[in-house]
RODO-2510 file (C-alpha; in nm, 4 decimals, decimal comma):
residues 455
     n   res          X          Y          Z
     1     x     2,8282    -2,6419    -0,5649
     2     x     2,5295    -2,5379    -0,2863
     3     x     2,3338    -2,3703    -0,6162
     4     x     2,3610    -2,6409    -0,8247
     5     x     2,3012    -2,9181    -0,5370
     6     x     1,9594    -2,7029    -0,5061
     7     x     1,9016    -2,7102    -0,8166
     8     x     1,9473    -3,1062    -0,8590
     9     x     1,7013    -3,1454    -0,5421
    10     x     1,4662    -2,9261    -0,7011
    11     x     1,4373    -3,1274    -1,0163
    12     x     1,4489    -3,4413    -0,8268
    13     x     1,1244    -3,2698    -0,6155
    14     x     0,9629    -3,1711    -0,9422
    15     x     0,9801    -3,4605    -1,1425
    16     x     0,8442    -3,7080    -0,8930
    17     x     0,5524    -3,4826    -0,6937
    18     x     0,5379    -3,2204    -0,9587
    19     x     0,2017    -3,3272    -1,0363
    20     x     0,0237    -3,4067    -0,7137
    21     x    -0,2504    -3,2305    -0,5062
    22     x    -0,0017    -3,2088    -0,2441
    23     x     0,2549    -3,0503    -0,4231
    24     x     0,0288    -2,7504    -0,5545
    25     x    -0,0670    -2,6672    -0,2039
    26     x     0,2940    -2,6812    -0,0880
    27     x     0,3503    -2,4225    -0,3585
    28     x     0,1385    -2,2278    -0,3378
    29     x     0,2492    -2,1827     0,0700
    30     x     0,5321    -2,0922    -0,0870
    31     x     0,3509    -1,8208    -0,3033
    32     x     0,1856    -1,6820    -0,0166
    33     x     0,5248    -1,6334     0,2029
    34     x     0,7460    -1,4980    -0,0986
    35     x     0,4160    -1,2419    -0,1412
    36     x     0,3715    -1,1658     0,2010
    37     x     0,7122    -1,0605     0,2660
    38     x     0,6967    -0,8315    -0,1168
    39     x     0,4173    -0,7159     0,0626
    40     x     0,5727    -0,5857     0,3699
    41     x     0,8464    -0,4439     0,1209
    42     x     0,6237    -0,2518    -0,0614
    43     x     0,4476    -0,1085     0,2600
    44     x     0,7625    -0,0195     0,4278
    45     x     0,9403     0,1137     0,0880
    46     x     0,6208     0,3486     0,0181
    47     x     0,6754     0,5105     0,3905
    48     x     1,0062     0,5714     0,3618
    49     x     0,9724     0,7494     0,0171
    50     x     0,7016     0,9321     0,1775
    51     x     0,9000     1,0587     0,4582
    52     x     1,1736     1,1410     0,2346
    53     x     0,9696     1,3502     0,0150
    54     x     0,8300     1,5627     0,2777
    55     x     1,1300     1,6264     0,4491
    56     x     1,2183     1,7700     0,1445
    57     x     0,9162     2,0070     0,1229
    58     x     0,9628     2,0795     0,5019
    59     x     1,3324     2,1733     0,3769
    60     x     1,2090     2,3775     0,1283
    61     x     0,9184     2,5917     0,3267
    62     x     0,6336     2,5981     0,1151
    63     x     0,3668     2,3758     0,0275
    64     x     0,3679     2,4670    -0,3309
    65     x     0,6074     2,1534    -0,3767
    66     x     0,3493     1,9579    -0,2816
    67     x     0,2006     2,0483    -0,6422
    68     x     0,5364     1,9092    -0,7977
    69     x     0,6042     1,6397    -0,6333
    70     x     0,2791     1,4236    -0,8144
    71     x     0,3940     1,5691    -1,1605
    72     x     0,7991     1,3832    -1,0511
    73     x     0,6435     1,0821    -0,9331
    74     x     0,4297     0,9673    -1,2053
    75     x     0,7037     1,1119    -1,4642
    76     x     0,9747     0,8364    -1,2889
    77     x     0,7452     0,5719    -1,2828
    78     x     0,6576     0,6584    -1,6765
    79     x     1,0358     0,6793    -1,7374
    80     x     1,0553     0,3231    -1,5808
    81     x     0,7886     0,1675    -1,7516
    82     x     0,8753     0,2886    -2,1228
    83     x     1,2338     0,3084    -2,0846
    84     x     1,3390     0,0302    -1,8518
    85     x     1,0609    -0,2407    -1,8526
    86     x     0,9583    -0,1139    -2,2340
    87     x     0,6145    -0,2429    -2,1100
    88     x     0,2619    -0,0393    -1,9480
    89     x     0,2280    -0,2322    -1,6007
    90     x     0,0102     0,0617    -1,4684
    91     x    -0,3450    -0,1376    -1,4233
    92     x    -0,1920    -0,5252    -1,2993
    93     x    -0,5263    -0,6264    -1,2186
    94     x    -0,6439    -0,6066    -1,6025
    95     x    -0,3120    -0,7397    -1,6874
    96     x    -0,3854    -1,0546    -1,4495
    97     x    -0,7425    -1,0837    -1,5791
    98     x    -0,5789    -1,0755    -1,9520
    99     x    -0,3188    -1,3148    -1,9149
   100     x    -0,6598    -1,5326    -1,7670
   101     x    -0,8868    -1,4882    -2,0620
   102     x    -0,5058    -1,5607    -2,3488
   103     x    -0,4054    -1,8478    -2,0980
   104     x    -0,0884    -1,6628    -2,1032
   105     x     0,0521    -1,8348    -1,7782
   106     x     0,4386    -1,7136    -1,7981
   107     x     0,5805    -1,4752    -1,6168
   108     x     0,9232    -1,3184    -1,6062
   109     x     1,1555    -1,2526    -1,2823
   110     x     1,1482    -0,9409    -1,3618
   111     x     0,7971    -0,8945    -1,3098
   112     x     0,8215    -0,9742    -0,9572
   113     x     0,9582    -0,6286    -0,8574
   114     x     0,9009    -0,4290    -1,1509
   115     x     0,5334    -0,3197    -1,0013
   116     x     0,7148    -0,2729    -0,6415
   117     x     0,9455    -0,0481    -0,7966
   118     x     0,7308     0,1845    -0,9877
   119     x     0,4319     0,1703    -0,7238
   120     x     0,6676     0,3015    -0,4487
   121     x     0,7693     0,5964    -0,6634
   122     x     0,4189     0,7350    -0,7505
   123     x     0,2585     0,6285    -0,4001
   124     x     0,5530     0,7952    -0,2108
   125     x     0,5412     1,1326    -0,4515
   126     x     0,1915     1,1536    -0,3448
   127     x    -0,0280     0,9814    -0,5925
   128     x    -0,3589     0,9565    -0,4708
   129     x    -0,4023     0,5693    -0,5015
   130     x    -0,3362     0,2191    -0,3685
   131     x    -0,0727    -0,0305    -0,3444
   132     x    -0,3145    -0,3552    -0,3685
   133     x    -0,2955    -0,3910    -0,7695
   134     x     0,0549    -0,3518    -0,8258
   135     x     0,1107    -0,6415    -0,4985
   136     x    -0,1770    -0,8030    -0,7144
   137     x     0,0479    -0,8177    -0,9696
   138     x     0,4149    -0,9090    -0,8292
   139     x     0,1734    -1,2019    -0,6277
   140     x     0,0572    -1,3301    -0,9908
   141     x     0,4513    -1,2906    -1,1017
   142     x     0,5444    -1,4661    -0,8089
   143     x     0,2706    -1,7545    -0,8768
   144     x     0,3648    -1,7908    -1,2289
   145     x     0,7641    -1,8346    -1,1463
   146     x     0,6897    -2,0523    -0,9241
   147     x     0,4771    -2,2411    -1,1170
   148     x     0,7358    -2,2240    -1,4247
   149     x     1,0106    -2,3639    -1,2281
   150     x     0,8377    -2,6906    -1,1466
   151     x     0,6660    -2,7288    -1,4815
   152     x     0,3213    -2,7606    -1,3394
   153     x     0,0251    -2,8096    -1,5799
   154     x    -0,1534    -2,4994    -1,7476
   155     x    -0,4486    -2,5465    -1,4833
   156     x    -0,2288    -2,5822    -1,2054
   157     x    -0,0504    -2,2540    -1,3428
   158     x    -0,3410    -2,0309    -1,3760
   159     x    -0,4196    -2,1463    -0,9870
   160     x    -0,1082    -2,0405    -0,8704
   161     x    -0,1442    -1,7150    -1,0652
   162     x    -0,4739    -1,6847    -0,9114
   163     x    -0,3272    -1,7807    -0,5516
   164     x    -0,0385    -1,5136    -0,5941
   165     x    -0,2881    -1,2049    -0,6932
   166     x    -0,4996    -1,2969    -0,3996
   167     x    -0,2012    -1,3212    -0,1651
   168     x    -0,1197    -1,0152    -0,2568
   169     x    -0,4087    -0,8376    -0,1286
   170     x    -0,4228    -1,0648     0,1928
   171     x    -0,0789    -0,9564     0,2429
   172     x    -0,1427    -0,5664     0,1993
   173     x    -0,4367    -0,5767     0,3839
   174     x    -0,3989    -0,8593     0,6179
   175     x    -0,7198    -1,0033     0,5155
   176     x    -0,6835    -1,3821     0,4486
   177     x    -1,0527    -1,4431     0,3448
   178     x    -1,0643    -1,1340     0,1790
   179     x    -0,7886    -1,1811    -0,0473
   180     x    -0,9346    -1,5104    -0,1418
   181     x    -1,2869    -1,3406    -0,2349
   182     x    -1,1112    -1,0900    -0,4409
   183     x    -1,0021    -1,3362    -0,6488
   184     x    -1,3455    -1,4826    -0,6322
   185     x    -1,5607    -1,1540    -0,7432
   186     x    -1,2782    -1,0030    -0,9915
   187     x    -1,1659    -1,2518    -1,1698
   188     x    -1,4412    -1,4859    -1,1318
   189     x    -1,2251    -1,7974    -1,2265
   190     x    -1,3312    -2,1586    -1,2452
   191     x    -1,1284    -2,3202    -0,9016
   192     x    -1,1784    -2,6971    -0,8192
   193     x    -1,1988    -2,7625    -0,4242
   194     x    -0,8089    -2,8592    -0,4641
   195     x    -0,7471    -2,4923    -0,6280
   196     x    -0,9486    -2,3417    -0,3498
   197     x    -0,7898    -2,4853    -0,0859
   198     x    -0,4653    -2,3885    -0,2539
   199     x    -0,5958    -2,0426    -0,2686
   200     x    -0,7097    -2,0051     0,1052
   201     x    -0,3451    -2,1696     0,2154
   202     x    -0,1593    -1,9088    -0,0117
   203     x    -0,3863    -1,6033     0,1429
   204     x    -0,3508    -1,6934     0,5219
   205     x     0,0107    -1,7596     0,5045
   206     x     0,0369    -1,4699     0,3056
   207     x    -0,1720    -1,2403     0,5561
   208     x     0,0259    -1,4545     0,8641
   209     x     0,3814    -1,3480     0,6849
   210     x     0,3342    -0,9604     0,6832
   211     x     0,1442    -0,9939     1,0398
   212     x     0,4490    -1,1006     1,1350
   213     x     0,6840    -0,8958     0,9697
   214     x     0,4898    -0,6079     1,0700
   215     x     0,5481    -0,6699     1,4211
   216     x     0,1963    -0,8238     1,4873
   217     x     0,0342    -0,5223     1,4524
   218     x    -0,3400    -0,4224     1,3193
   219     x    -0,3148    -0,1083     1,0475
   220     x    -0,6339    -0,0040     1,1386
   221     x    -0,7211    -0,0194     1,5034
   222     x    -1,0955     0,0086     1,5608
   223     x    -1,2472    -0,0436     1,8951
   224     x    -1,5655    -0,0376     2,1592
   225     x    -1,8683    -0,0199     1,8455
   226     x    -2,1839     0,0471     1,9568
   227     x    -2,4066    -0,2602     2,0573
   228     x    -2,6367    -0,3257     1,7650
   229     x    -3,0499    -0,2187     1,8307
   230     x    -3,3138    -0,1887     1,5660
   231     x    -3,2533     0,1731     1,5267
   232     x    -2,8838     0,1371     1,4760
   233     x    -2,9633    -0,0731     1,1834
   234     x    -3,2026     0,1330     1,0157
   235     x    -2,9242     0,3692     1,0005
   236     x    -2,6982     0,1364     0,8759
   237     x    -2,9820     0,0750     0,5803
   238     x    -2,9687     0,4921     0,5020
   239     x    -2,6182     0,4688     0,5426
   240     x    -2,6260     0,1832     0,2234
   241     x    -2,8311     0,3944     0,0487
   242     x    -2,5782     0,7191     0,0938
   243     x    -2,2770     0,5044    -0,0040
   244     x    -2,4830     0,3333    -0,3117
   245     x    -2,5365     0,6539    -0,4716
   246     x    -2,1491     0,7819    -0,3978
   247     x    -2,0182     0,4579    -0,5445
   248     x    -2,2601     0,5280    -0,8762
   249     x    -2,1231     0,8738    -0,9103
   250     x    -1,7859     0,7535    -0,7834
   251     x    -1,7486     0,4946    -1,0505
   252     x    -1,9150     0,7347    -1,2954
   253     x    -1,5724     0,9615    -1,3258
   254     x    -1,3623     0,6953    -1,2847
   255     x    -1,4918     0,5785    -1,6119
   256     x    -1,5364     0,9359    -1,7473
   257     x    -1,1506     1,0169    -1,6676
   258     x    -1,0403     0,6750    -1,8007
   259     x    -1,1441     0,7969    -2,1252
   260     x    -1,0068     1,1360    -2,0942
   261     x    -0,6693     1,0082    -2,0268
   262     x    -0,7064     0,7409    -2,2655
   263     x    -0,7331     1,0479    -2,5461
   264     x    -0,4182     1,1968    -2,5034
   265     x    -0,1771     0,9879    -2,6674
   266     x     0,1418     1,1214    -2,5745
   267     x     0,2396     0,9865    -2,2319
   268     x     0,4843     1,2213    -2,1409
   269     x     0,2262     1,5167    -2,1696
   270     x    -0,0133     1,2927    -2,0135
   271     x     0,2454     1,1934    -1,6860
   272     x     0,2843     1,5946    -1,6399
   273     x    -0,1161     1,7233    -1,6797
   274     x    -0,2666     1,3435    -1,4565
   275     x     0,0966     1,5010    -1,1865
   276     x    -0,0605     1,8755    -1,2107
   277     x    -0,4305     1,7235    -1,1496
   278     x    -0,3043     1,5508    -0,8784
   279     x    -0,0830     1,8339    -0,7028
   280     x    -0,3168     2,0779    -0,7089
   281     x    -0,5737     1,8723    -0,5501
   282     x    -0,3229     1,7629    -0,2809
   283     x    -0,2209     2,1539    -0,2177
   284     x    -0,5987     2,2030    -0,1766
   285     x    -0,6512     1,9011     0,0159
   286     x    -0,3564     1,7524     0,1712
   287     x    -0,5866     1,4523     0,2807
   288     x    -0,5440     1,3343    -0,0669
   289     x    -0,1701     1,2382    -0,0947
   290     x    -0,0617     0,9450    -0,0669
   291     x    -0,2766     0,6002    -0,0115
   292     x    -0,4594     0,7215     0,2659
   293     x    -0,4421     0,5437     0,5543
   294     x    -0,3494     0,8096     0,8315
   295     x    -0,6130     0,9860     0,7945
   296     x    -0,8454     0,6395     0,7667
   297     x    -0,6927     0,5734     1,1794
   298     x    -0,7660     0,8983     1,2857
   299     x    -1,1213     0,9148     1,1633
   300     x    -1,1735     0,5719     1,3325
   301     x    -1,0315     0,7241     1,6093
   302     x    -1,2964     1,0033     1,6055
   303     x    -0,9937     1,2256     1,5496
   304     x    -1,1151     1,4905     1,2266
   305     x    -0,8538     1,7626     1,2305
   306     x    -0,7113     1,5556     0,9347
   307     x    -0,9227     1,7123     0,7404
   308     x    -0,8759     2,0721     0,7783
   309     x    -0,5143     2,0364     0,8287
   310     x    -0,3265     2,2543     0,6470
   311     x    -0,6633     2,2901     0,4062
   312     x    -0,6859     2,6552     0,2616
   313     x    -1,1039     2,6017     0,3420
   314     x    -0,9549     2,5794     0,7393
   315     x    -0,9299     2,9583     0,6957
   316     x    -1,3073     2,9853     0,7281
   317     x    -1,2905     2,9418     1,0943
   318     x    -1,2062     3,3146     1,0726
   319     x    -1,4740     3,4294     0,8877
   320     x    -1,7367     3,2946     1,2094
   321     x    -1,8118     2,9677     1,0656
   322     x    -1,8397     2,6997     1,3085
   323     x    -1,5535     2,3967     1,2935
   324     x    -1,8918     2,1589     1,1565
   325     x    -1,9331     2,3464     0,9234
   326     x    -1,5962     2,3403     0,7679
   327     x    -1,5558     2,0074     0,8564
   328     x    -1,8706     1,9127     0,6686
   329     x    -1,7832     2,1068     0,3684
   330     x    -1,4442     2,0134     0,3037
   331     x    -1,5349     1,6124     0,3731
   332     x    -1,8124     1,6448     0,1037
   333     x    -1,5375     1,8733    -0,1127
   334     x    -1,3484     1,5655    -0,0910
   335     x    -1,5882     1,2818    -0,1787
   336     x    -1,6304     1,5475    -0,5000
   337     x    -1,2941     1,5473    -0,6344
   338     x    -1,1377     1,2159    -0,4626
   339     x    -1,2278     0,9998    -0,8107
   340     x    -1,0498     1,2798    -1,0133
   341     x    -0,7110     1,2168    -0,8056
   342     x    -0,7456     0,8478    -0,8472
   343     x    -0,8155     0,8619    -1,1836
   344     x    -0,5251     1,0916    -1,2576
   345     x    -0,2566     0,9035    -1,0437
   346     x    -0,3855     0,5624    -1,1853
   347     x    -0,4640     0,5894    -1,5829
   348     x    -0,2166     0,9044    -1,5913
   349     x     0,0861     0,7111    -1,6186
   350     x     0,1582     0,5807    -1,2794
   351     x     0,1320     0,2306    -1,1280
   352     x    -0,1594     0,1884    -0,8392
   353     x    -0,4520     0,0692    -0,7452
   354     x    -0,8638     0,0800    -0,6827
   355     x    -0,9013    -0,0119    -0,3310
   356     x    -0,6970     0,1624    -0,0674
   357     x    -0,8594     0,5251    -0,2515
   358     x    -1,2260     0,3245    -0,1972
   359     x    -1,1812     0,2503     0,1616
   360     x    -1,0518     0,6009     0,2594
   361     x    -1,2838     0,7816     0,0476
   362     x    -1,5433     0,5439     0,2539
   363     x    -1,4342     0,6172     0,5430
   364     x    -1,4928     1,0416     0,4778
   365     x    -1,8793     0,9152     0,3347
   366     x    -1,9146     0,7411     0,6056
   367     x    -1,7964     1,0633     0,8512
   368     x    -1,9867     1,2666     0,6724
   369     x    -2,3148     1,1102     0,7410
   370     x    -2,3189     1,0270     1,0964
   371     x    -2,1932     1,4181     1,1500
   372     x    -2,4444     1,5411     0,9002
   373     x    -2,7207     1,3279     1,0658
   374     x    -2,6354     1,4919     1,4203
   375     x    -2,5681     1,7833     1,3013
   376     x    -2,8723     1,8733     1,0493
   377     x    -3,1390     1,5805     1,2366
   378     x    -3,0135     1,5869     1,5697
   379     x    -2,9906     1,1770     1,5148
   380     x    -2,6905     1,0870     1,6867
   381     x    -2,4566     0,8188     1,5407
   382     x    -2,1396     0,6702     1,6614
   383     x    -1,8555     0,8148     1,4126
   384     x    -1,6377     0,5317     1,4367
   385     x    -1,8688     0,2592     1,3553
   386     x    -1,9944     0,4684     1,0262
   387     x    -1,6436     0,5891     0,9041
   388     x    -1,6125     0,1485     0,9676
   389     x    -1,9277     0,1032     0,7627
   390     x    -1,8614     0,3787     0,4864
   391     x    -1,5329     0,1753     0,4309
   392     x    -1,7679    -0,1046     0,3386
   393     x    -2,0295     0,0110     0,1339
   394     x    -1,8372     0,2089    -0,1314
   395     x    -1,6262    -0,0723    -0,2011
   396     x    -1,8707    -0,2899    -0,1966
   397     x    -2,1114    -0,0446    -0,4512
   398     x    -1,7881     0,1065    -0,6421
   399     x    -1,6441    -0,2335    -0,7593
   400     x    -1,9274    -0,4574    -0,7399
   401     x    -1,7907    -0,7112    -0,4470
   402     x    -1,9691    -0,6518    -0,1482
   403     x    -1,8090    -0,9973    -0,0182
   404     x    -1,4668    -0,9078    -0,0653
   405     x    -1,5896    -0,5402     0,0867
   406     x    -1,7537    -0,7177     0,4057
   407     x    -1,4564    -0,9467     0,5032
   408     x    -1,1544    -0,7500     0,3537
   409     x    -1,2982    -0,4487     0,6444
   410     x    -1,3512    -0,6696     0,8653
   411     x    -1,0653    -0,8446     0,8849
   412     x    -0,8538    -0,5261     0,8707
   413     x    -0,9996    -0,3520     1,1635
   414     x    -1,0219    -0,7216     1,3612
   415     x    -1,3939    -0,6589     1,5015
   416     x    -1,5470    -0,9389     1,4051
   417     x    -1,8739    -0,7606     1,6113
   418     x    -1,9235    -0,5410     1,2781
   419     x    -1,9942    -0,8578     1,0245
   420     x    -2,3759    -0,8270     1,0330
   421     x    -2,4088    -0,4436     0,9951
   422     x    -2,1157    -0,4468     0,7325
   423     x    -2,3229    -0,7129     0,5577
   424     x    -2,6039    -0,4806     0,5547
   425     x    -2,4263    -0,2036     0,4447
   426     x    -2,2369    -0,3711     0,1685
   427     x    -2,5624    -0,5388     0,0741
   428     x    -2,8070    -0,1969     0,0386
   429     x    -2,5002    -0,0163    -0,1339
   430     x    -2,4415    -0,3374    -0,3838
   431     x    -2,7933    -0,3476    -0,4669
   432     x    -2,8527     0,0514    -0,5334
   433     x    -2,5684     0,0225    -0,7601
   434     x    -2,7045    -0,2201    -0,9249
   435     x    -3,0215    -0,0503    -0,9676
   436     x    -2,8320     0,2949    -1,0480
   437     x    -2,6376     0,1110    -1,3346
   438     x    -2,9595     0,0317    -1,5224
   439     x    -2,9070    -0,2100    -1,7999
   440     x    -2,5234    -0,2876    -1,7698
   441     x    -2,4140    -0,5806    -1,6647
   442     x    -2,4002    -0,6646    -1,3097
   443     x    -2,0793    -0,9060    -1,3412
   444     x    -1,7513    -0,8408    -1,2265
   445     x    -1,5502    -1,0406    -1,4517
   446     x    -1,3492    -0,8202    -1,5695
   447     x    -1,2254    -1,0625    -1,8503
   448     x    -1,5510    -1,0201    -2,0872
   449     x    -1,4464    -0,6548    -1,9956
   450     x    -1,0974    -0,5650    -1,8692
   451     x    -1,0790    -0,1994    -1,9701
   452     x    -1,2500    -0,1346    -1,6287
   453     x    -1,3594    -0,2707    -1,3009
   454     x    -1,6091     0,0168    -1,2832
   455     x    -1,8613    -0,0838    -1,4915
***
């Protein structure tokens, strides 16, 4: 009797405000709790799959597993995609950007979860990616059931898609504003001021719901950056140059390794070769597994034995070679071979996305070149604020959105003191990509193009 009392308020609701202003920013409120809280799900389902895998390895006593356990991931979330969903949900944001362009607006429950699901298997088996797109994508779900249930017009629809896939990243990030520009600089979609303000309501509350779920805590802590002179900002300008030519070669093999994959046909043999890519690289590196994030706090934290730990390079230490030096070969090891992981846990079968790999691979560039500029100039830089900046600047060259790259930082870190170099940085490394990328198109809509954000 409750369900179906619902059920007749809901109609009664839908039939006489179904239509109003009001009523799409009520909803999409809504949108932005329901994906806030999916958000905090996915987060805290990742971790525990992570902690459950490596106990296992610890079990075992060898960090060979470490090469298996990629190869198992990707395979499950395969299995769950061809066998259970009978449906490739491995790249949401081009799905999202699809659906835009075929005004495709309907979504099924199952959607909701289904990226949740298979995003916590291959990010908790180690795949070297991000959780934003698939939260992207049960946002958009969440947006278009939503916006199903209360019949709302086809315009109103796509905005509550639109408000759903940018919750999603608010609410992974915690980074109202810079969920909002995401939708902004990816998809590019035409909003009326009624649609934006729908989309900045959905995005705070979303960002507000998994602050608060979260325990009110920051996932990046960043503190005390250096007051800003005019020689801290001429560094910041070589630092946009540095990240504008990683994001050009970054980009570069992500495209390059799109293709590859793309070539072999068979997804089963192409879940176990992406798995082996990505194992191996994670028994070389262990920085690689997973999304990333530890070793993003500790390098804000001026803390670098991330990177050698449990690295076969750390060895070199015996051989006389100073901790720098190893330090500064395996970060710049890593910048090397970070796109092939992503690449390979991404278009290899399993389901995850662009921008957690982009902000820690930014945060190594941006460790590498305040040590390398002490270490081989004798020009002393303040670590944290460059691992900050690095974050910055190859998301903002990689995927062409330096606005989303300034805030999204920003916000995540909560030091509101590093807008105007973080503009500068995301500005210099935008523009040499832009340069670098010759005659392409400088757009981001990934609609005229939604094979990939990296062109």
């Amino acid at each position: 009797m409750f369900v179906i009392g619902m059920k007749s308020r809901i109609g009664i609701w839908r039939d006489r405000f179904g239509s109003g202003n009001a009523s799409l920013i009520v909803a999409a409120a809504a949108v932005g709790i329901a994906t806030g809280a999916c958000a905090t799900l996915l987060k805290l389902t990742i971790k525990w799959i992570t902690a459950t895998a490596l106990s296992v390895t610890s079990a075992v006593g060898t960090d060979y597993t470490t090469i298996i356990l990629p190869v198992v991931g990707i395979l499950l979330a395969v299995t769950y995609q061809r066998l259970v969903l009978h449906r490739d949900i491995s790249d949401g944001i081009r799905l999202i950007s699809q659906r835009f362009a075929d005004k495709n607006y309907h979504y099924t429950p199952r959607l909701i979860l289904a990226p949740v699901i298979a995003s916590s298997i291959t990010l908790g088996f180690g795949g070297s990616a991000g959780s934003e797109s698939p939260i992207a994508s049960a946002g958009a779900a969440i947006g278009g059931n939503i916006a199903g249930k209360f019949r709302f017009s086809p315009e109103q629809m796509m905005t509550l898609i639109a408000c759903g896939a940018g919750a999603g990243i608010a609410g992974i990030f915690k980074a109202p504003v810079g969920g909002a520009l995401f939708v902004i600089e990816i998809f590019t979609i035409s909003l009326d001021t009624i649609a934006m303000s729908a989309l900045f309501v959905s995005t705070t509350v979303s960002a507000l719901t998994a602050f608060i779920l979260s325990g009110c805590t920051v996932d990046m802590r960043f503190s005390d950056p250096e007051p800003i002179t005019s020689a801290y900002i001429m560094a910041v300008v070589g630092a946009g140059l540095f990240l504008g030519l990683y994001s050009t070669y970054y980009a570069a093999v992500m495209r390059f390794m799109k293709k590859l994959y793309a070539g072999i046909k068979n997804y089963w043999l192409r879940g176990i070769f992406s798995g082996l890519t990505v194992g191996l690289l994670i028994f070389t590196f262990p920085i690689l597994y997973g999304e990333g994030y530890g070793s993003v706090q500790q390098l804000l934290a001026c803390t670098t034995d991330k990177l050698i730990q449990n690295s076969w390079l750390s060895h070199l230490a015996l051989s006389g070679y100073t901790t720098t030096a190893i330090t500064l070969v395996i970060a710049a090891t890593v910048l090397i071979v970070k796109p092939f992981a992503t690449s390979s846990t991404i278009d290899g079968g399993g389901v995850a996305g662009d921008y957690a790999p982009l902000l820690m691979i930014g945060s190594v560039a941006g460790f590498l070149f305040s040590v390398a500029a002490d270490t081989l100039f004798g020009i002393h830089l303040p670590i944290a604020d460059f691992v900050f900046l690095g974050m910055t600047g190859v998301m903002a060259g990689a995927v062409k959105a330096p606005l989303m790259a300034i805030f999204l930082t920003v916000e995540m870190t909560c030091i509101p003191s590093m807008l105007l170099p973080a503009a500068v940085v995301a500005t210099i490394s935008y523009i040499t990509r832009i340069i670098l990328n010759g005659n392409k198109s400088t757009c981001t809509d990934i609609r005229r193009d939604p094979k990939n954000i990296y062109n």
